[in-house]
PAVO-40093 format. One line per 3 residues: number of its first residue (from 1); their letters; for each residue y, x negated, z negated of C-alpha. Coordinates in steps of 0.1 Angstrom, whole numbers. Layout:
N
NUM	a	Y:X:Z  ...
//
This chain:
605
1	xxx	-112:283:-14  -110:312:12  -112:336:-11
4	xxx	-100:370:11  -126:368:38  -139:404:48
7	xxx	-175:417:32  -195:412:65  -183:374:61
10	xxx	-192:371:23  -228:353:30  -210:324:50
13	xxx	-182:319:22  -191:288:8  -187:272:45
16	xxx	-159:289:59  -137:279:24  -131:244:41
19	xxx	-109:256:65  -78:278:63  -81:313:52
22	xxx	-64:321:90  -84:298:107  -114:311:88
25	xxx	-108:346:99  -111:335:134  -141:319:135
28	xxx	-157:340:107  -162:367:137  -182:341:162
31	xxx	-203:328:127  -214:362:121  -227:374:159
34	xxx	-242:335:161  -260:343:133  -275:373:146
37	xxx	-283:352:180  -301:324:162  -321:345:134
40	xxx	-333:335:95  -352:306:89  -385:321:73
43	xxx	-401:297:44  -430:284:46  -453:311:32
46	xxx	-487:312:21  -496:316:62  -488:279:63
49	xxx	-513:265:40  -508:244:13  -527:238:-24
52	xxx	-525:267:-43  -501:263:-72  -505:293:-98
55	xxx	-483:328:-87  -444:328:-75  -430:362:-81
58	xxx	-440:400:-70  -454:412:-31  -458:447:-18
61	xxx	-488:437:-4  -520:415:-11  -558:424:-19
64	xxx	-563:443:-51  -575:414:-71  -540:403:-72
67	xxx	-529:437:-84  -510:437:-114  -530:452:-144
70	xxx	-500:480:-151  -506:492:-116  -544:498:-127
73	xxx	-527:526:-155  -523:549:-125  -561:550:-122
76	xxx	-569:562:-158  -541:582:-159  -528:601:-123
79	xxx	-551:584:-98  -533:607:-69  -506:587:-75
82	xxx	-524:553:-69  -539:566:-39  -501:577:-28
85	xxx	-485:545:-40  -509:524:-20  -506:546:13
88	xxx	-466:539:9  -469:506:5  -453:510:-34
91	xxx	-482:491:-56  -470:456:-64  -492:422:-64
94	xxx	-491:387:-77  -476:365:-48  -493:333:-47
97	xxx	-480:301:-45  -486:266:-19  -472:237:-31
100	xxx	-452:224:5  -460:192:21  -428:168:15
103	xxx	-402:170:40  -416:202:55  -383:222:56
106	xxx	-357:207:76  -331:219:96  -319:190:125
109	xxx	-290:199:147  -277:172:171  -247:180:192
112	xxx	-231:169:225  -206:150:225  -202:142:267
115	xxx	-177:157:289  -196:189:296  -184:199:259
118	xxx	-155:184:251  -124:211:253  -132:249:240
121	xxx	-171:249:238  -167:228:205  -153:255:190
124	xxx	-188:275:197  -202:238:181  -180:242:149
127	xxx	-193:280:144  -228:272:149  -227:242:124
130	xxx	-212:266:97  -243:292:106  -271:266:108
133	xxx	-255:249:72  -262:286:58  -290:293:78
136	xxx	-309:257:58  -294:266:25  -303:303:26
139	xxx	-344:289:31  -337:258:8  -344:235:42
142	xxx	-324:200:42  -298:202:67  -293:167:86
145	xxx	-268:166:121  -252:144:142  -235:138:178
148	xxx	-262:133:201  -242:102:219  -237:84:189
151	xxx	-257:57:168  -278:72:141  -275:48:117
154	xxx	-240:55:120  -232:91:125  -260:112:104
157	xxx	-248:138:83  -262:157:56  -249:191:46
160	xxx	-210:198:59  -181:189:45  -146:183:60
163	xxx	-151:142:58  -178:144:87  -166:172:104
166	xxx	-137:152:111  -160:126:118  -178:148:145
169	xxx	-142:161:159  -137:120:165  -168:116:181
172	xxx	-160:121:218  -180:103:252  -176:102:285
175	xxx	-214:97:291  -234:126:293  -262:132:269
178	xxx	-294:117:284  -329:117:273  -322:75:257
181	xxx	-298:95:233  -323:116:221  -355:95:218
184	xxx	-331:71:194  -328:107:173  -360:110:176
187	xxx	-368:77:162  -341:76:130  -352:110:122
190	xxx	-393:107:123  -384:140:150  -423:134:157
193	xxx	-435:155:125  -440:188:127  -433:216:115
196	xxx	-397:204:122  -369:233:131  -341:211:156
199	xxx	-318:219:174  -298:206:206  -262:219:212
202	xxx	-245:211:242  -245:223:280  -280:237:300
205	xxx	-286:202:314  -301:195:275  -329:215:291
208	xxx	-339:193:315  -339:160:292  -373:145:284
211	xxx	-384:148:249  -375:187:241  -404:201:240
214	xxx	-409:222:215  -370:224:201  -346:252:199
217	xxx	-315:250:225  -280:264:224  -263:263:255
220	xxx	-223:267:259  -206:266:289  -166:281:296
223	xxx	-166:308:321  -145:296:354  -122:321:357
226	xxx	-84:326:364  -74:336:329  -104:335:307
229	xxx	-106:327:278  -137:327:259  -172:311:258
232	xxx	-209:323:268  -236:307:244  -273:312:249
235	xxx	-294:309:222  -328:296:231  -348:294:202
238	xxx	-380:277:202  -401:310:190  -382:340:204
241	xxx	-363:356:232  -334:342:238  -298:360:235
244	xxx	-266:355:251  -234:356:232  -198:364:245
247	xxx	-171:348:220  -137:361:228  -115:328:217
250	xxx	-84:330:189  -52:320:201  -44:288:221
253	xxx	-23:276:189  -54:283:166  -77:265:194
256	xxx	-59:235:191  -61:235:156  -98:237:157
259	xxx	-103:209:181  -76:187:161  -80:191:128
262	xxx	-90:224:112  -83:219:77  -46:215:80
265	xxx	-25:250:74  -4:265:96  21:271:71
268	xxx	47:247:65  53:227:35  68:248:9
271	xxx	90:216:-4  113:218:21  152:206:8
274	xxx	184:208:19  213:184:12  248:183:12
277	xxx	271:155:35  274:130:3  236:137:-3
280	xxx	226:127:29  196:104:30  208:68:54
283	xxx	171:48:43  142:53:27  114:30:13
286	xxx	81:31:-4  81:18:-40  60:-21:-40
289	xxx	26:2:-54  27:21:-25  32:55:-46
292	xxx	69:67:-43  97:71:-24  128:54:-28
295	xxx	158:73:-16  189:58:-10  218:82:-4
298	xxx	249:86:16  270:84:-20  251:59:-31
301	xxx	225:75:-50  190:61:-53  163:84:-63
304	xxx	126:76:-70  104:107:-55  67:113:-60
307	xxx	49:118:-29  30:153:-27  -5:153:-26
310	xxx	-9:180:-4  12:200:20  10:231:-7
313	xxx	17:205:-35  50:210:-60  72:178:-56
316	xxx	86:167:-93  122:164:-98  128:131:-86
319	xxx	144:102:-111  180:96:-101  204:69:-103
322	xxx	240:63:-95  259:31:-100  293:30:-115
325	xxx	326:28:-91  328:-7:-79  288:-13:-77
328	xxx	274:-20:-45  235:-9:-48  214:-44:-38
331	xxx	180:-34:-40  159:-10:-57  121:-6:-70
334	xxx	95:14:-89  72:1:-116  37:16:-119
337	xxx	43:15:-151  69:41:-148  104:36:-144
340	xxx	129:29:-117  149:-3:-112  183:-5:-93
343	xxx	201:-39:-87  233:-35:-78  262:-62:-74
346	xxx	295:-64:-97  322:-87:-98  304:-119:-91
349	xxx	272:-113:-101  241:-86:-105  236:-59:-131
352	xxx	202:-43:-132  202:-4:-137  173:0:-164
355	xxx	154:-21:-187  130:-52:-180  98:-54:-202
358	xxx	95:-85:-222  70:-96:-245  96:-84:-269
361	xxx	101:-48:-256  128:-32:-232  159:-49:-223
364	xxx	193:-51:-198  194:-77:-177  224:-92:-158
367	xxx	218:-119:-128  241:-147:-110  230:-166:-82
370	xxx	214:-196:-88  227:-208:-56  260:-194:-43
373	xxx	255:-205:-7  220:-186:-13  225:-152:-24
376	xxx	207:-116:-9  223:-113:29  240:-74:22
379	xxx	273:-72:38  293:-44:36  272:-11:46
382	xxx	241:-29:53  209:-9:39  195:-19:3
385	xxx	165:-38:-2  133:-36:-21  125:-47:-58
388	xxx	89:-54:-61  79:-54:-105  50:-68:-119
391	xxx	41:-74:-158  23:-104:-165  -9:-102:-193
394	xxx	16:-114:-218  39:-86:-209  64:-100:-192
397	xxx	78:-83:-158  88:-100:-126  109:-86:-101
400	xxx	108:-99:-65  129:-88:-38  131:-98:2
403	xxx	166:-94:22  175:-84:59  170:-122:70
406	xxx	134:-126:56  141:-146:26  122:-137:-9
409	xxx	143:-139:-39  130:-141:-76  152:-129:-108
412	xxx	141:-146:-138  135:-130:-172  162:-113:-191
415	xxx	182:-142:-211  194:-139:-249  220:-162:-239
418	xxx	236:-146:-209  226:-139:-171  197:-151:-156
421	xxx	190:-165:-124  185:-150:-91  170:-177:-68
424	xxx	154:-183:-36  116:-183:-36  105:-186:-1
427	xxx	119:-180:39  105:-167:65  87:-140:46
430	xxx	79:-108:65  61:-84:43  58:-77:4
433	xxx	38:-54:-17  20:-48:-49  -15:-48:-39
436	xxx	-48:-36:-65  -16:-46:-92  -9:-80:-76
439	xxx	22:-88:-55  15:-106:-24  37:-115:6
442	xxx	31:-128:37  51:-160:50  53:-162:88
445	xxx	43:-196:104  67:-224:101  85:-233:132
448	xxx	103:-266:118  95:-294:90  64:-318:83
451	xxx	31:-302:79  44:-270:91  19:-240:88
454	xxx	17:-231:123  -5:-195:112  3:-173:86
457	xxx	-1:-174:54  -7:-148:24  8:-161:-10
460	xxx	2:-142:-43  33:-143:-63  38:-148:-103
463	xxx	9:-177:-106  19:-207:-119  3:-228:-91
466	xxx	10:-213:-59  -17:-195:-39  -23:-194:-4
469	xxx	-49:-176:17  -45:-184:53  -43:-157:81
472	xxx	-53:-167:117  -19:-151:131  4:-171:152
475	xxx	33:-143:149  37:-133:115  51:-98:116
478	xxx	33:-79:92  24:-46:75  2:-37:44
481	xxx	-14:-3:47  -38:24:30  -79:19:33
484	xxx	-103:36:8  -124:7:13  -136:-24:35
487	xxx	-104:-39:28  -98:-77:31  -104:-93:-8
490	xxx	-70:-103:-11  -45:-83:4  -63:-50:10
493	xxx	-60:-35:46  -30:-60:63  -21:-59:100
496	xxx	-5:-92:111  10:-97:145  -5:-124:164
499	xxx	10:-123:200  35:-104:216  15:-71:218
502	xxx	-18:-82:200  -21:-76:162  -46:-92:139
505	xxx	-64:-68:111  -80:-84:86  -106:-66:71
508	xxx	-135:-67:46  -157:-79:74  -136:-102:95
511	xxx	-106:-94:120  -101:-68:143  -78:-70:174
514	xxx	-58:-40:189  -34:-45:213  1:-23:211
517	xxx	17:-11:245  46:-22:255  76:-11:239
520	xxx	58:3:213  72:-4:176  42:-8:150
523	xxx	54:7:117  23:10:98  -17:5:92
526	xxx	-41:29:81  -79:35:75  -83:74:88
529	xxx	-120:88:77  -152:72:92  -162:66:114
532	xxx	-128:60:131  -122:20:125  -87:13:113
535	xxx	-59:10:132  -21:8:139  8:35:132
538	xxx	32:32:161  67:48:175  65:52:209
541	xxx	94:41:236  110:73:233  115:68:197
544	xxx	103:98:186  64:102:188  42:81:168
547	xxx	5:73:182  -32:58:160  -39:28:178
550	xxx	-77:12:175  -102:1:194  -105:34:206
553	xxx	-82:54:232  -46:64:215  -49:99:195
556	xxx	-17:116:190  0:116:153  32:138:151
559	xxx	65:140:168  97:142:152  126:165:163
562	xxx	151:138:170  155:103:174  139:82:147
565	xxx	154:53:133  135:39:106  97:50:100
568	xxx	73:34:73  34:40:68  26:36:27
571	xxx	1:12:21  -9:31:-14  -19:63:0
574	xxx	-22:81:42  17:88:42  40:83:70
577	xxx	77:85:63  105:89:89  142:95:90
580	xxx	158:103:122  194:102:138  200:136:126
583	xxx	194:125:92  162:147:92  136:130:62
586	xxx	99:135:68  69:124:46  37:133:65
589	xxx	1:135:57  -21:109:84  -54:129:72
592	xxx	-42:164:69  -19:162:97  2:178:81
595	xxx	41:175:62  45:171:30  77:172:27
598	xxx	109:177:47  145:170:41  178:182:62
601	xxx	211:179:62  226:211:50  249:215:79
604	xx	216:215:101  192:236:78
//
């Protein structure tokens, strides 16, 4: 909440607490001379009509048959006084009240989205949204708005909230508002009704659209001169003079942030670490639910990290683990349940660093490979793998994990009698996750053998009878990523590559297609808020900026300070992880836009 604003801002409080308390103090200014521009919105009174409905509270004025009986005291007792009270205007009446016709109080405000206002005058938008909002509430008016370019069914909003703000800030055109725009308003809204108080935002040529009669205009236009910066607004309201308004504009910084996203801070993420040369983070990986962060370190070290929920978040003390001399870590996993996994070779087998449930409880387990020509591919300095863990209804766990050459291996329960097997479940497998607490992978299309899949295929692990859900990609790189909802049934939001630089998304609805430039390295898939559709997470050529890819035109993500070389979107939560050259380790937030968290090498910090 934005809780320090000054006392002339107080009234607007409850609408300038979604942003910032900086950003807030720069458009808390602009709200409050807006305000003045556009004037109250005055309830419907008794002057508007309505059935009578008994009395509502006390009036200065009214006839004297309405005048309260302890006013009538004044004539027994000092009737000077009654005559002076009534010259002043001091008696006091019953106020009547109407009961209002349904729907008579409602605020519309439909904004444009075209290229006459895209740039600086949204910022004059994003003020007058925040009066209007308080201008409805303050007369207890409804208070419904939109993007005039857009589809109503899709892009009405009621009341303001950050969700369709960002919504709004998404909502860009390169057509100009035209008067087809507004008679589909016109329709979803019933805009026909009066009294009605609406409102078009947007440049003077909303003046000259058909269909305006009779509504209130705000016009916004961005001075053309050699230095300027700020932004003329007349306010035309449908029943008054109008007024012009000069707003002087924040800081190009702060503008940006206004147009981008406003509800990220400015101040960096207070969980910020440092680490020593034998600390040094070489890979990272999100555990198989999607909600930690393995870190494998340059000592060997694994730590399991939970990710912040917000930039100003506290990050727990992570849960460490470091293998004995003469371990080689393998591969390494969270549970859900709680609890972290590390498989790490010795001698001529596998010891697993913490307990497996059984039906029976907790207890160590030790592997060997059930195949010796068939073992995890982990030579000597290679990068550990992931364990994905999953408890059965009878309480037993499974652990999965997949090696550098795309092969899925299973370790059987803990044995009483010894080690237990680590054997080869499937090749060719190019994803794996724990998805609404089932794990799933996805097998890439067979190039070789008799009835060879030539799509790919989706199998959910730990059934007794195998599972397949085919997917209609002819590639088979894949990635499982984060969507609140209108994910597919099965595997939640999955992006499957299906041609050299098309990928496949298969949602709740059917598949989605979104091509990837070239050179472009896709490292995750996310579902931002609506109504952006969902999309890609790629690195760009240069390796260090990473780009939204939909249907719509590439939007800007974050750029990291050095070369990256690995990068990972979660597919439990909007989290994208990268490590670069430098050994800098960054979690950031795809909604806020924001980190979350930030690691350095010590010699660099």
């Amino acid at each position: 909440m934005t809780t320090a604003l000054p006392p002339a801002l107080r009234p607007w409080a409850p609408q300038l607490s979604l942003f910032p308390e900086d950003l807030a103090r720069h458009l808390g200014p602009h709200v409050a001379r807006l305000s003045a521009a556009v004037g109250t919105l005055r309830p419907r009174g008794e002057v508007e009509g309505g059935e009578p409905q008994g009395y509502d509270g006390l009036s200065r004025r009214g006839p004297f048959d309405r005048l309260l009986v302890s006013e009538w005291l004044w004539a027994l007792e000092a009737p000077e006084e009654l005559v002076r009270r009534a010259a002043f205007g001091e008696l006091s009446f019953l106020k009547p009240s109407f009961r209002q016709p349904q729907g008579a109080r409602r605020t519309v405000v439909l904004l444009d989205v075209g290229p006459d206002q895209l740039g600086l005058p949204r910022i004059a938008h994003l003020a007058l949204l925040v009066v209007l909002a308080r201008r409805a509430e303050a007369a207890g008016a409804a208070f419904t708005w939109g993007a005039l370019q857009t589809e109503p069914a899709r892009a009405t909003h009621t009341g303001l909230g950050g969700t369709s703000l960002l919504a709004w800030l998404e909502a860009r055109s390169t057509v100009p508002a035209s008067s087809q725009h507004l008679a589909a308003w016109r329709e979803a809204l019933d805009l026909s009704r009066a009294p009605e108080d609406v409102w078009l935002v947007g440049s003077s040529r909303l003046g000259r659209m058909e269909g305006t009669e009779g509504m209130s205009r705000v016009e916004v236009s961005e001075p053309m001169e050699p230095g300027a910066h700020r932004l003329t607004v007349d306010v035309r309201p449908a029943a008054r003079v109008p007024r012009s308004v000069v707003l002087e504009l924040p800081p190009p910084a702060d503008c940006v942030r206004l147009l981008r996203n406003p509800f990220a801070s400015r101040q960096a993420a207070s969980t910020v670490q440092s680490r020593d040369s034998d600390r040094r983070i070489v890979k990272f990986s999100f555990s198989g639910d999607g909600r930690r962060v393995l870190l494998f370190s340059a000592n060997g070290a694994v730590e399991a990290m939970a990710v912040p929920h917000s930039p100003r978040a506290t990050v727990p003390k992570p849960r460490r683990i470091h293998v004995h001399a003469g371990q080689q870590v393998i591969a390494a996993g969270w549970r859900s349940s709680g609890g972290l996994l590390v498989l790490a070779s010795h001698r001529d087998g596998y010891v697993m660093h913490g307990q497996v449930h059984t039906p029976k409880g907790l207890r160590k387990a030790r592997y060997h490979a059930a195949d010796d020509s068939q073992q995890p591919a982990l030579a000597r300095g290679a990068l550990p793998l992931s364990l994905v863990s999953w408890v059965d209804p009878r309480g037993q766990e499974h652990l999965w994990l997949k090696d550098g050459k795309d092969r899925l291996f299973s370790l059987a329960p803990p044995s009483t009698a010894g080690t237990s097997a680590l054997s080869l479940e499937e090749v060719g497998v190019s994803a794996m996750a724990e998805v609404r607490s089932r794990p799933l992978c996805v097998l890439r299309p067979q190039s070789v053998g008799a009835g060879r899949a030539i799509i790919s295929r989706l199998k959910v692990l730990g059934e007794e009878l195998a599972r397949f859900v085919p997917l209609n990609a002819r590639h088979g790189d894949a990635h499982f990523g984060y969507a609140p909802s209108g994910a597919h049934p099965d595997a939640g939001l999955l992006a499957v590559r299906d041609s050299e630089l098309d990928w496949r998304l298969f949602l709740e609805t059917g598949v989605s297609v979104v091509t990837v430039p070239e050179r472009y390295r896709v490292v995750g898939v996310v579902q931002p808020p609506a109504p952006s559709p969902p999309g890609l997470v790629a690195l760009a050529s240069d390796q260090r900026t990473f780009y939204f890819l939909s249907g719509q035109p590439p939007r800007l993500l974050a750029v990291a300070t050095n070369r990256v070389v690995q990068a990972a979107a979660s597919h439990g939560q909007p989290v994208l992880g990268w490590l670069t050259q430098a050994g800098e380790f960054v979690l950031w937030d795809l909604m806020e836009q924001a980190v979350l968290y930030r690691s350095v090498p010590e010699a660099t910090s």
